[in-house]
C-alpha positions in Angstrom: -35.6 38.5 -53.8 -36.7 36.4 -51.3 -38.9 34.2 -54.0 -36.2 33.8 -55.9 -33.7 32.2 -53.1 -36.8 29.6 -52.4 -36.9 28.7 -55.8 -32.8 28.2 -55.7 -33.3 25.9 -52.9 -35.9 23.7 -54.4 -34.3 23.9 -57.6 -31.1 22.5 -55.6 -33.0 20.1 -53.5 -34.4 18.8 -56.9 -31.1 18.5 -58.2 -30.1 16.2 -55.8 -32.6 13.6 -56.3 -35.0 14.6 -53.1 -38.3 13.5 -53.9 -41.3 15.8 -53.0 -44.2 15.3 -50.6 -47.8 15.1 -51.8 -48.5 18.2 -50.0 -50.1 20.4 -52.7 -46.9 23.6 -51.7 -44.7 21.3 -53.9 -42.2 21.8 -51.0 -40.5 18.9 -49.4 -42.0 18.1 -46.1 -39.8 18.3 -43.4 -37.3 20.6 -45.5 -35.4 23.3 -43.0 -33.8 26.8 -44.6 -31.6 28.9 -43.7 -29.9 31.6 -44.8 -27.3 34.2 -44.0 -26.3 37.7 -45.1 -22.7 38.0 -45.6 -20.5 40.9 -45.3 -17.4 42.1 -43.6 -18.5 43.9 -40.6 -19.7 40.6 -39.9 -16.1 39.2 -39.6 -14.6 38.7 -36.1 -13.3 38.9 -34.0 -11.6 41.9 -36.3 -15.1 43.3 -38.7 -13.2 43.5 -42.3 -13.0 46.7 -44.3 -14.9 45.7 -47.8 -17.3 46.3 -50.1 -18.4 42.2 -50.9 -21.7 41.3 -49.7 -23.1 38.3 -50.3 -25.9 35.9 -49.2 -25.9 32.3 -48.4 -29.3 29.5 -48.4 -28.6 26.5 -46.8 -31.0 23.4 -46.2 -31.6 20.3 -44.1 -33.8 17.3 -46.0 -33.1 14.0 -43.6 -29.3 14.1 -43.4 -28.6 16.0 -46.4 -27.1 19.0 -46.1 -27.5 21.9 -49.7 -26.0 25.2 -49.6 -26.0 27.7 -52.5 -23.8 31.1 -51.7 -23.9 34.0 -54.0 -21.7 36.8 -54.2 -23.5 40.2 -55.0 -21.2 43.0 -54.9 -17.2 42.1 -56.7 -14.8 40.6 -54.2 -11.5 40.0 -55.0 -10.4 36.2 -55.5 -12.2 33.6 -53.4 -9.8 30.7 -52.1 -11.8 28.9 -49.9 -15.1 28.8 -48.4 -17.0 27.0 -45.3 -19.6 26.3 -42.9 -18.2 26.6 -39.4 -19.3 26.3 -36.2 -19.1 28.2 -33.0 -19.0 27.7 -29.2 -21.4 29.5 -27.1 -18.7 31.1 -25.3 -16.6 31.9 -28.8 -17.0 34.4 -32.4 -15.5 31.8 -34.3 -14.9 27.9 -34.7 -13.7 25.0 -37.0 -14.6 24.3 -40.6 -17.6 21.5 -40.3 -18.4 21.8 -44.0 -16.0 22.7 -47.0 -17.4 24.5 -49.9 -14.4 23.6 -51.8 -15.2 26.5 -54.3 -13.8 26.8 -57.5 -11.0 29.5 -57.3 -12.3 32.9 -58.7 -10.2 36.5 -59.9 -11.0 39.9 -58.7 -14.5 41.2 -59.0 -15.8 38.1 -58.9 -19.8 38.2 -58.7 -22.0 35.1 -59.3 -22.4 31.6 -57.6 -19.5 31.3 -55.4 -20.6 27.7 -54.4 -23.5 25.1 -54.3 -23.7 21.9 -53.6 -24.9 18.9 -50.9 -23.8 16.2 -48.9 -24.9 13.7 -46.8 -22.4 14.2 -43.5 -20.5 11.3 -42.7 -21.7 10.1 -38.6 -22.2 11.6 -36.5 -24.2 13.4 -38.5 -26.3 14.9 -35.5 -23.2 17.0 -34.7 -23.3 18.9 -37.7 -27.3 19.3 -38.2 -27.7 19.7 -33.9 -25.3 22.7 -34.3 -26.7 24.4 -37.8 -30.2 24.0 -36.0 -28.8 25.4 -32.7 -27.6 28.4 -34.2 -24.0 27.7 -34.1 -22.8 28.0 -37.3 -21.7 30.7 -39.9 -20.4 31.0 -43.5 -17.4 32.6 -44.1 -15.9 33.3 -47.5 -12.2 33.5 -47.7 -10.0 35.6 -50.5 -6.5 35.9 -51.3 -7.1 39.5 -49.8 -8.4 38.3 -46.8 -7.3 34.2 -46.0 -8.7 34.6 -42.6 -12.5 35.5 -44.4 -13.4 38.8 -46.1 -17.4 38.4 -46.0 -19.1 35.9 -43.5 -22.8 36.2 -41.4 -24.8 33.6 -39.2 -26.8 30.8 -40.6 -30.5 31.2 -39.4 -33.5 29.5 -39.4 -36.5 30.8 -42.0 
């Protein structure tokens, strides 16, 4: 499974217009991943009670920023979805980037969301706190406005 979210990523990276090294890996040099596991228990600072899981890849090329999350098990109607960041001392924090997802029905399952960006400066903020371990995705449904699946971005 794991060969198959690397191939996503460079597929997405692609897709963008990236160009690749002349390494002989193919992959970008300088190209960060992450990814997170997302499900309710990983809600807070109140776990949720559901059966969605998810997973979410998100990479750093330069300044852009390309996510892909994926919705394994059916949740019910997605509204919303984000990257946000966290304080040290905190569980949860502000939207930093908007998924802007396409709005979905009950037992959704599929691509909730891809896409990339190049943030607008201060772009350090944004990349200094995904690569501090800061940030999370949460996935937000009509069920559950407050997010129904989320987990922690980390480095691969």
């Amino acid at each position: 499974m794991h060969v198959s979210r690397a191939v996503a990523v460079f597929a997405i990276v692609t897709a963008v217009g990236v160009a690749c090294s002349d390494n002989s890996t193919g992959i970008p040099a300088g190209l960060e991943v992450y990814t997170a596991t997302l499900n309710g228990a990983n809600e807070a600072p109140t776990p949720v009670t559901t059966t969605a899981t998810g997973h979410a890849i998100v990479t750093i090329l330069g300044n852009v920023i390309t996510w892909k999350v994926d919705i394994d098990t059916p949740i019910d109607s997605i509204i919303a979805g984000h990257i946000h960041r966290h304080a040290a001392d905190s569980v949860s924090g502000n939207v930093r980037v908007d998924f802007a997802p396409t709005p979905t029905g009950i037992g959704f399952t599929g691509t909730a969301t891809q896409g990339s960006n190049v943030p607008v400066p201060p772009a350090d903020s944004i990349l200094g706190i995904i690569r501090a371990g800061r940030t999370y995705v949460n996935i937000h449904t009509k069920a559950h406005p407050g997010g129904e699946i989320r987990g922690t971005l980390v480095r691969q």
